[in-house]
N, C-alpha and C positions, 0 to 999 in steps of 0.2 A: 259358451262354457262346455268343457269336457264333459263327457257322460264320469268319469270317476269323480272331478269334481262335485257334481252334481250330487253322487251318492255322498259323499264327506260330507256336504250339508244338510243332506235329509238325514243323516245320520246326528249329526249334531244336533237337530232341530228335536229329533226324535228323545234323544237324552235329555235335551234343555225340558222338553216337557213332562217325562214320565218319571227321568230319575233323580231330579230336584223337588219333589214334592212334600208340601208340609205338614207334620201332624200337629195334633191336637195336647200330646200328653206333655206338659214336663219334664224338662229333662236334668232341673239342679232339682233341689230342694234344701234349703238351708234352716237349719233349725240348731239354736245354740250351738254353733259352727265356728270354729279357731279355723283362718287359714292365714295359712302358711307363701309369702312368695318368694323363690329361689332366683336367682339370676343374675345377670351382668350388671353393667352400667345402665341399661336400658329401662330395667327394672328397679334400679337406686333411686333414678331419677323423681319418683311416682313418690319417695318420700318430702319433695318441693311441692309436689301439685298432687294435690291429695282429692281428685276426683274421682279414682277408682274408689277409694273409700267412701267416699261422701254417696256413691251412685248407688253402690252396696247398699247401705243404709237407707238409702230412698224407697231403693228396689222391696224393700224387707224389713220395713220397720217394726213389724210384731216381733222380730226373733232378734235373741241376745248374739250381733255377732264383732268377733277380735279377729283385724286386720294384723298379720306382723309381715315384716317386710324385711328382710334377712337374708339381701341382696348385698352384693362386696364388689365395687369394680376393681 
């Protein structure tokens, strides 16, 4: 291996480990929360297979929350 390769991977290695790191705090918070989801066909789709909602709802069962889906292909 080339010495510049060499640095391209310590370099990478170095990112993967310091600037991927996880915290501790929350980053949603849902609490009697409308949302809203805009999009293509992509997002129409999600009105057949209504797992994003159901997951929502798993995720969050103490809070009042309304899926709308207001997606147009």
């Amino acid at each position: 291996m080339t010495y510049k390769l060499k640095t391209q991977l310590l370099s990478i290695a170095f990112l993967a480990a310091f600037g991927f790191q996880c915290t501790d705090k929350k980053t949603l918070e849902l609490e009697n929360t409308t949302i809203s989801l805009v999009g293509n066909n992509l997002v129409s789709r999600m009105m057949d297979y209504s797992t994003f909602e159901t997951e929502l709802h798993l995720r969050f069962p103490e809070n009042y929350l309304i899926v709308r889906n207001m997606s147009d292909p």
